[in-house]
C-alpha positions in Angstrom: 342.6 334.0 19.0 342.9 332.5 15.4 343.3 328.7 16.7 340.1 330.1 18.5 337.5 330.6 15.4 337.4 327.0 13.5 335.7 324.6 14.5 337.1 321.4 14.4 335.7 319.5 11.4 336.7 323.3 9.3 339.7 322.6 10.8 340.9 319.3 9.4 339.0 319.9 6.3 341.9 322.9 5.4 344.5 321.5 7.1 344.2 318.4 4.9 343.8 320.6 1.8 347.0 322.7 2.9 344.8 326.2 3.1 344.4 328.8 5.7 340.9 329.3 6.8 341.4 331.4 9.8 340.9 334.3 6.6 336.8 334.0 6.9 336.5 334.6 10.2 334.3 335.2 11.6 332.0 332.9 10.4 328.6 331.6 10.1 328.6 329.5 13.3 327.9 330.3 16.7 330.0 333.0 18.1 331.6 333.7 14.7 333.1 330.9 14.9 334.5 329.5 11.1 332.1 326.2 10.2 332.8 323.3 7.6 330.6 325.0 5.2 332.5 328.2 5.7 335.4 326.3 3.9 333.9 324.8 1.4 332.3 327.6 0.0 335.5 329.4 0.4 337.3 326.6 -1.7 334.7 327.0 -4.3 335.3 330.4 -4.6 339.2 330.3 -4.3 339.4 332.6 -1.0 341.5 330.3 0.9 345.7 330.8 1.1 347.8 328.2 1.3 349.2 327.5 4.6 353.1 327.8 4.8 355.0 325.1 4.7 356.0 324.1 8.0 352.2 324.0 9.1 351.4 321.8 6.6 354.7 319.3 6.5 353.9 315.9 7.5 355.8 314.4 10.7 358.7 312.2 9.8 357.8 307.9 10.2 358.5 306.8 13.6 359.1 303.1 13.4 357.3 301.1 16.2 358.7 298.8 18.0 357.7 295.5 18.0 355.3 294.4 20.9 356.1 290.6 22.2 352.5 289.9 23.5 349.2 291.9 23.9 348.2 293.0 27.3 345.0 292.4 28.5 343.3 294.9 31.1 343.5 293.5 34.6 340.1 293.1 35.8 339.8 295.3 39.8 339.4 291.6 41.4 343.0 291.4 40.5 344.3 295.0 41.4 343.2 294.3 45.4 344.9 292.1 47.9 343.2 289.2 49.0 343.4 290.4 52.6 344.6 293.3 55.0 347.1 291.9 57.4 346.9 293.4 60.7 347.0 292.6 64.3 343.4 294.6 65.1 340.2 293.0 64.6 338.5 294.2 61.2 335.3 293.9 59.4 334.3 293.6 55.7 331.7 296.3 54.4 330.2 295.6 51.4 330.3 298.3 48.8 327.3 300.0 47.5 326.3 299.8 43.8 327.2 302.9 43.1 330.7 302.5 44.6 331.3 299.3 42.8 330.1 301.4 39.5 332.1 303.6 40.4 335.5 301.7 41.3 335.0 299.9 38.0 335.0 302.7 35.9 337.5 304.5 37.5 339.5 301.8 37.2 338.6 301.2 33.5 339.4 304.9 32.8 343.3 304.6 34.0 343.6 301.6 32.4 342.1 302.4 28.8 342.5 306.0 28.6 346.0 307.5 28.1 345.9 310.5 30.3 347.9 313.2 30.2 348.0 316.5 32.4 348.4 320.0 32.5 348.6 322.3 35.2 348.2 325.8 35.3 348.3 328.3 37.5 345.4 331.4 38.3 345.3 334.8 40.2 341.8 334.8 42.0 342.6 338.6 43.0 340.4 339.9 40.4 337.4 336.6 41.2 337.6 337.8 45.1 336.7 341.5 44.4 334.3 341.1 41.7 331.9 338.2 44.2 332.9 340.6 46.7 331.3 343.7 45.2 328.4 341.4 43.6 327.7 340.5 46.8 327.7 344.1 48.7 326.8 346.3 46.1 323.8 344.0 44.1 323.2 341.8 46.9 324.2 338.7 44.2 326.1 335.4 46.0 328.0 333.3 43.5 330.8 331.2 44.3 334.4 331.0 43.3 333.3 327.4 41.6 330.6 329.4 39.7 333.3 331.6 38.3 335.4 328.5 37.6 332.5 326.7 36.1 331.4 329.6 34.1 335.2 330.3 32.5 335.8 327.1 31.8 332.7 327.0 29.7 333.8 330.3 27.8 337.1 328.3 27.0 335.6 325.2 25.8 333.6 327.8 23.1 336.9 329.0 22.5 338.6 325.4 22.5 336.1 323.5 21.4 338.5 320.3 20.7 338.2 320.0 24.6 334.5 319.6 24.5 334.3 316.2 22.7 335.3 312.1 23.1 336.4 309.4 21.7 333.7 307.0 20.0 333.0 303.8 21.2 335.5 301.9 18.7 338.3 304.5 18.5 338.1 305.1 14.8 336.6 308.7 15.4 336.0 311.7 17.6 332.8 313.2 18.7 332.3 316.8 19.0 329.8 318.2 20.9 327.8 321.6 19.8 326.6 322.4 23.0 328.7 322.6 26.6 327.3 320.5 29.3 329.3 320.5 32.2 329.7 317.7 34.7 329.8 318.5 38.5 331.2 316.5 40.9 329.5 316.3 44.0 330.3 314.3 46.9 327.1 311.8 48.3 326.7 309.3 50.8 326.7 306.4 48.6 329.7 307.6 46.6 330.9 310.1 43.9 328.3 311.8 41.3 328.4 314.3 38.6 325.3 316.3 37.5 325.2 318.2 34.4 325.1 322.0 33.9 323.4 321.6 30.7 323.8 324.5 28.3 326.3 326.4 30.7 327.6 328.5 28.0 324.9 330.1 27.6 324.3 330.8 31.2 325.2 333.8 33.7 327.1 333.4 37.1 323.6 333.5 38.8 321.9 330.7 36.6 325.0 328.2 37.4 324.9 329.1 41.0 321.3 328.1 41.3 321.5 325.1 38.7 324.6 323.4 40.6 322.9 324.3 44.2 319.7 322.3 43.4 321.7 319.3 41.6 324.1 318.8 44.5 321.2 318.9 46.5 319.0 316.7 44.7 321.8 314.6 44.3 322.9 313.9 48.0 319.1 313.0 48.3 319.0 310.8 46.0 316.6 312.6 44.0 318.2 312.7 40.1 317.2 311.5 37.1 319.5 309.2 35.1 319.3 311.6 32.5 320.5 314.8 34.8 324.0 312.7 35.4 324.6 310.6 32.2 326.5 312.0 29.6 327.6 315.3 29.7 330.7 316.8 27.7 333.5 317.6 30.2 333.4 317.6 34.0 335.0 320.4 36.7 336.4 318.3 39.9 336.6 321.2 42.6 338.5 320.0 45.8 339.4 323.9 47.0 336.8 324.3 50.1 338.2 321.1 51.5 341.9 322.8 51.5 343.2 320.9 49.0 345.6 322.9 47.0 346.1 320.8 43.8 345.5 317.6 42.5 344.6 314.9 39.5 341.2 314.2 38.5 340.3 310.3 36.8 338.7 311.4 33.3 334.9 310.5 33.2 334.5 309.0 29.7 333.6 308.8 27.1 334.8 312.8 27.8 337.7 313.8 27.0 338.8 315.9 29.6 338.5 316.7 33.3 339.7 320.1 35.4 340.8 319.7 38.6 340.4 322.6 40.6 342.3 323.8 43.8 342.3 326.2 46.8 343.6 329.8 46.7 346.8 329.8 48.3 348.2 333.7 49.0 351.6 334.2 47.6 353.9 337.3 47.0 354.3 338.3 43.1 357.7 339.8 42.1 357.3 343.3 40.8 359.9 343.6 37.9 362.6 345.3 38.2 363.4 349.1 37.3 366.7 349.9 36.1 368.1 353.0 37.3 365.7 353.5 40.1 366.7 354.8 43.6 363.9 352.4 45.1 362.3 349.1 43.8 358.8 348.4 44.3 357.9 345.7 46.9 356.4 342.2 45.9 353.0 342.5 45.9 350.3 339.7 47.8 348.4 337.5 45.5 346.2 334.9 45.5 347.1 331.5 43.4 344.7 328.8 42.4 346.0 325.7 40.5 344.0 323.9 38.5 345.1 321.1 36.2 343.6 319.7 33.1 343.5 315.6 32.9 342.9 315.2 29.2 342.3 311.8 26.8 345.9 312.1 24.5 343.9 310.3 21.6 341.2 313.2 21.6 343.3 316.1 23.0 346.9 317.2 22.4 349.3 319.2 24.4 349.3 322.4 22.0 345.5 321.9 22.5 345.7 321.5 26.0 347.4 324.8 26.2 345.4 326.7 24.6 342.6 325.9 26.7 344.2 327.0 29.8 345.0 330.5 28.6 341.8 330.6 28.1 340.9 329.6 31.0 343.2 331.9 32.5 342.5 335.1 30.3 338.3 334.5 31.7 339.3 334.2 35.4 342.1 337.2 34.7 339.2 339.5 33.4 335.8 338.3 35.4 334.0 340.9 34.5 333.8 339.7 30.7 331.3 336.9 32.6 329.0 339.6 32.8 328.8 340.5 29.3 
């Protein structure tokens, strides 16, 4: 967990000098977590190693090559045929607002935003028994998204590179201190993505509760701008609809989305026993894909990786949501 403990500004800062900070952990910020100040007042008082070499060798030049003529961003009138050809009568339906918002963003998004994706793979086994004995034993209902939401959280506090975005400009990145989590939610009039503000720092039955009265507020009509603007990295969940994988558009200026799929059951190979008169049987489990579309200027693939072990380890071991 020692990519786990800096933050990201402590990071650079000792990367650029060459030192190791991982040695203070923890540190004063939340969680433990090694802060900017941390290294500076460990560079003051000559506490930081130096990192070995390799880590701290620069990348060899890679010469660009050279670029004949800028291209400008099509604009969406431009992406769409003039017409549908077809035999059957048709009619024209004039898009909402809120779809045109949202078709122009989307469409702004794939065009400006380098995205880049990575898919990983969960065992829900150990989700399944833990909402199932919640449920029976403590009369608690939570969802398999509330577990979802409520990992992926943890991992952003573990990753918190994840939890940021690119500044209007491109010359810098924003990290966020706090983990507000964008929900998708399907309306009438088009796509929307209340916030789960603060989710960190919330159990499986205070995100169940928040995410039931936004998507239901929401499919009224009834949010305020400020309950679905902005946000830190959104959770795209397409599972109850029997979709079993897929890419999600990033939302920016985040710099990440998770898409989120069904549970598919599966048999796991046991490994196998040298020597033994019988070997075990595969044993039935159930896998849930869910892949990370992530902003390459913000987030890299190491980066990327780490947060879905992360992800993984939470949704592994549910019962450290409880804690």
């Amino acid at each position: 967990m020692g990519e786990f403990v800096l933050m990201p500004s402590a990071r650079h800062l000792a990367q650029s000098k060459g030192l190791d900070a991982t040695v203070l952990a923890p540190g004063s910020g939340k969680g433990g977590r090694v802060t900017k100040g941390d290294v500076l007042q460990g560079i003051a008082q000559n506490k930081l190693p130096a990192l070995p070499v390799a880590a701290t060798a620069a990348p060899a030049a890679v010469a660009a090559a050279p670029v004949a003529a800028a291209v400008a961003p099509l604009a969406l009138a431009d992406l769409v045929a003039e017409t549908i050809v077809t035999d059957g009568p048709t009619e024209d339906v004039t898009n909402s607002k809120m779809r045109q918002i949202i078709a122009s963003r989307l469409t702004e998004s794939k065009q400006t935003v380098p995205h880049f994706y990575t898919s990983f793979q969960v065992e829900l086994d150990a989700v399944l028994a833990l909402r199932k004995t919640l449920a029976s034993e403590h009369e608690v209902k939570v969802s398999v998204n509330d577990f979802v939401i409520r990992c992926a959280a943890l991992a952003l506090r573990d990753v918190p590179e994840v939890n940021g975005g690119l500044v209007a400009g491109g010359n810098a990145v924003k990290y966020s201190d706090s983990i507000d989590i964008s929900i998708a939610v399907a309306t009438p009039t088009g796509l929307i993505t209340p916030i789960v503000f603060d989710t960190d720092a919330k159990g499986l039955s205070e995100i169940s509760s928040a995410v039931k009265d936004l998507a239901t507020r929401a499919r009224d009509g009834k949010l305020a701008p400020h309950e679905y603007q902005g946000g830190t990295f959104s959770i795209s969940n397409l599972g109850m609809f029997g979709i079993s994988e897929f890419s999600a558009v990033i939302n920016p200026p985040q710099a990440a989305i998770l898409a989120v799929g069904g549970g598919t059951p599966t048999f796991k190979p046991t490994p196998y026993v040298e020597g033994a008169e019988e070997q075990a049987s595969p044993s039935k489990v159930t896998l849930m894909t869910a892949r990370l579309s992530a902003d390459r200027r913000v987030v890299d693939e190491p980066t990327a990786s780490l947060f879905g072990q992360a992800f993984t380890y939470y949704m592994n071991q549910p019962q450290l949501l409880l804690l």
